[in-house]
C-alpha positions in Angstrom: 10.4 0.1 2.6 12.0 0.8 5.9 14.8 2.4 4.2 12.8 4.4 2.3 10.4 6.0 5.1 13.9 6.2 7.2 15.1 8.7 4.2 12.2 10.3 3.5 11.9 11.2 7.9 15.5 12.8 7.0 14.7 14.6 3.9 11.4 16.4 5.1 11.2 19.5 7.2 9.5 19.8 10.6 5.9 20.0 9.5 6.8 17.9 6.4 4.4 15.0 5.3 4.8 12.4 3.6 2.1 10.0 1.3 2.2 6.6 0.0 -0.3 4.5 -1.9 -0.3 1.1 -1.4 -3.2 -1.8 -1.7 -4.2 -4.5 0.3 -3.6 -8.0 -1.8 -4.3 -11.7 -1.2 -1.8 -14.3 -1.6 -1.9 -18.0 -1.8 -5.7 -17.4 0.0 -4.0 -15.3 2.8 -5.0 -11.8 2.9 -1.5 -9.5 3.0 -2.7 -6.0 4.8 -0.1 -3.6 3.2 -1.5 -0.5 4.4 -1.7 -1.7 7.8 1.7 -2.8 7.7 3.0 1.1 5.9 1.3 2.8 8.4 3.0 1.1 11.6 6.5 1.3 9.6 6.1 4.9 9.2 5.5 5.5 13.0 8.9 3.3 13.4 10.7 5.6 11.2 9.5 8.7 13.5 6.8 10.1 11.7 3.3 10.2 13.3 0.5 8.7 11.6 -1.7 11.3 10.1 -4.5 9.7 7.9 -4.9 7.1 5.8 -7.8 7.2 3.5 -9.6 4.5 1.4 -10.6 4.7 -2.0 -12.0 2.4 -4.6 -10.1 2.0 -8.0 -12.8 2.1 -10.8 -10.7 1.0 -13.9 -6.9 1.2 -13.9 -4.2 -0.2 -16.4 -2.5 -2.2 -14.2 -2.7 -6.1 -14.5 -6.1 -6.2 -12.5 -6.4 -10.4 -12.1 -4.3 -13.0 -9.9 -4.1 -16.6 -10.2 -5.5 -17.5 -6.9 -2.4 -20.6 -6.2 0.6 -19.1 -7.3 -0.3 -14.9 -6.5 0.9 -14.2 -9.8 -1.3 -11.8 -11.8 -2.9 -13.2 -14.9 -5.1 -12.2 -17.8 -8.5 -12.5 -17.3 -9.5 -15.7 -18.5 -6.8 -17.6 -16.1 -7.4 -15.4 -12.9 -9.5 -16.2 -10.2 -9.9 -12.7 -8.4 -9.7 -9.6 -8.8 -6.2 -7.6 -7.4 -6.3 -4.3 -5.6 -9.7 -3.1 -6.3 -9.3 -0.3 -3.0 -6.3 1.6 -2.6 -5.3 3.3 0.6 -3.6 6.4 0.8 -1.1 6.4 3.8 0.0 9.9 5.5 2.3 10.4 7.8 4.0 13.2 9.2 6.9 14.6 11.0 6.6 17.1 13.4 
């Protein structure tokens, strides 16, 4: 993803900004913070962290169930928990 906020720092004009969306998951009973992680990587990249705002995901089409010991998601009856019910939208920009 590095590579990506690098390019997209390139591509935008002064003033430019940039947005991601990206969830928050759990993994093998570890929590994985991906939006905490985004933002920081975006402020590597030179952009300066604008907002990042929180939202709930109501119903979605996605694959919405993991299997808690392997991470992988699974249909409802084998999953354990429920996968990316808020999604955070990451800003950044580059002035």
């Amino acid at each position: 993803m590095e590579e990506v906020f690098d390019e997209s720092f390139r591509i935008l004009k002064h003033g430019g900004r940039c947005c991601y969306v990206i969830g928050d998951t759990k993994l093998k009973g570890i929590n994985v913070l991906n939006a905490e992680a985004f933002a920081e990587s975006l402020q590597y990249s030179g952009f300066k962290f604008d907002r990042l705002i929180k939202r709930e995901i109501p119903s979605k089409i996605l694959p919405q169930k993991r299997d808690e010991k392997t991470g992988r998601f699974a249909n409802s009856l084998e999953a354990n928990y429920e996968a990316y019910s808020i999604e955070y939208v990451i800003i950044g920009l580059k002035e």
